[in-house]
N, C-alpha and C positions, 0 to 999 in steps of 0.2 A: 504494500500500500504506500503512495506517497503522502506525505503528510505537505500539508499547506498551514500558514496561518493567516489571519485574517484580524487587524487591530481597528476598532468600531469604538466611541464615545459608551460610556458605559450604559448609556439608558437605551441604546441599541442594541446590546448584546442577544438580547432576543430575535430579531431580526436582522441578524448581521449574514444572512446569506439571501436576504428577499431581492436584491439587488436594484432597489428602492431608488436610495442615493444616487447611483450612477445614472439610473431614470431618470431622475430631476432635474441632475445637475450636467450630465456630462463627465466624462473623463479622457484621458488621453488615449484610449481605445474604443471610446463606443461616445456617438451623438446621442443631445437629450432626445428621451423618449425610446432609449435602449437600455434596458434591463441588463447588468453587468458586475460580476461578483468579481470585485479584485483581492487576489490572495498571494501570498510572499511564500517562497520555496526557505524562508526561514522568518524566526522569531526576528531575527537583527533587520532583515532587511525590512521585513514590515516595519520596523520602527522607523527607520529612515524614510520611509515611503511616507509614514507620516507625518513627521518631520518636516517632509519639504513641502507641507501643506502650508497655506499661507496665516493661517492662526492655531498653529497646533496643539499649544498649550495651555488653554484655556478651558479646560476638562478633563473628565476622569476619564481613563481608557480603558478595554478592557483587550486581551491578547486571546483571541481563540482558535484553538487547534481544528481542521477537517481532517479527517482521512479519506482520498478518494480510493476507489477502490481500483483494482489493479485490472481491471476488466473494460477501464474506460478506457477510451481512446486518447491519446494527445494531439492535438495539430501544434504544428512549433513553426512561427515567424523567425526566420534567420534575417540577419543582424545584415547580409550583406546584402539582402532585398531590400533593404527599406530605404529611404532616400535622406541623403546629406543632410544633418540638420533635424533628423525624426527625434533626438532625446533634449531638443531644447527644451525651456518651461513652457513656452507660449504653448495652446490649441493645435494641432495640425490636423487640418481637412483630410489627408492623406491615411492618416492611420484614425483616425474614427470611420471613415470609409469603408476601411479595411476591417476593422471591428465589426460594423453593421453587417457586412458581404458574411462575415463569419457565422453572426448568429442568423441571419437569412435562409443561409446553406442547410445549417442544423446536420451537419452531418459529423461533430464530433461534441461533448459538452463542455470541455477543459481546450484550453486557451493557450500555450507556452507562449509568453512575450521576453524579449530582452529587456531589466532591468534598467530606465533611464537613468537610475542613478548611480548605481555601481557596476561597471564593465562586465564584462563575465557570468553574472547573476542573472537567477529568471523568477518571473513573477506570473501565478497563474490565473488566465479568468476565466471562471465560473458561468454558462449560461445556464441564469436558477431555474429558466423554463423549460429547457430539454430535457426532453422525457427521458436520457440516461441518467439524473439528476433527482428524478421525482423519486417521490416516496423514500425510505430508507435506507437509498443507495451513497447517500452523503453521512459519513457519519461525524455532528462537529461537537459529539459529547459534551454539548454543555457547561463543561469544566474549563472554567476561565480563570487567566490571571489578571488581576485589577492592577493599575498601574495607580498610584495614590495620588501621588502630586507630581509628576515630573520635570514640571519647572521649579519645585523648591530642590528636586537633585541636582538640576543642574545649577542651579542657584550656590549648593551646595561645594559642587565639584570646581564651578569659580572662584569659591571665596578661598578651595583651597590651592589654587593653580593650577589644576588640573584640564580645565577646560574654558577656551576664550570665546 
């Protein structure tokens, strides 16, 4: 099974694979009005993934674990497909394009994207509505870790030199 995480404001935790959010708002792989479960191939890089959100400290978090099952299919975007300039911050038309065409297809329910923030890393997403997805075939156990305050760590880890 591969394990994914998935890091959501804690009064989300419930809901943290409806793929809600990404609805509403849009993300770097799927236009508003696309249902889109974005999940980290680790606990570190989710963190960073949220990080590089534009207020991300401002809340409680909570870190939860999926396990997909090993029966799913993966489709994987390579890094040398995608066009000059795909891991800037701004929006690109290009790769929500390419998100949308994905969940359209419906012919796989997991995502494999390259990592816009750390080289090498991948980050997977989730289509909450394909039917390899429904019912008990996602297991995201419930058991979460709470992140308390993590601007008073880092708050923390300034005061002691650790982090600028």
């Amino acid at each position: 099974m591969l394990e994914v995480f998935r890091i959501v404001t804690q009064r989300r935790a419930t809901d943290a694979f409806s793929g809600e959010g990404a609805r509403l708002y849009g993300g770097r792989w799927n236009p508003k009005g696309v249902r889109f479960v974005y999940t980290a191939s680790s606990r570190a890089l989710a963190m960073l993934a949220m990080l590089a959100q534009e207020e991300p400290l401002h809340a409680r978090y909570a870190i939860i674990p999926a396990k997909l099952p090993t029966s799913l299919t993966i489709e994987r975007v390579a890094v040398s497909k995608l066009l000059a300039g795909w891991s800037e911050p701004l929006p690109n038309g290009a790769l929500r394009a390419l998100g949308a065409d994905w969940v359209r297809r419906a012919k796989t329910a997991v995502l494999c994207v390259p990592s816009a923030i750390v080289p090498n890393e991948f980050n997977y997403v989730l289509n909450p509505l394909h039917v390899d997805l429904r019912g008990s075939s996602l297991d995201t156990r419930r058991v979460y870790t709470l992140i308390q305050d993590l601007a008073g760590v880092l708050r923390g880890l300034r005061s002691q030199g650790g982090a600028k």
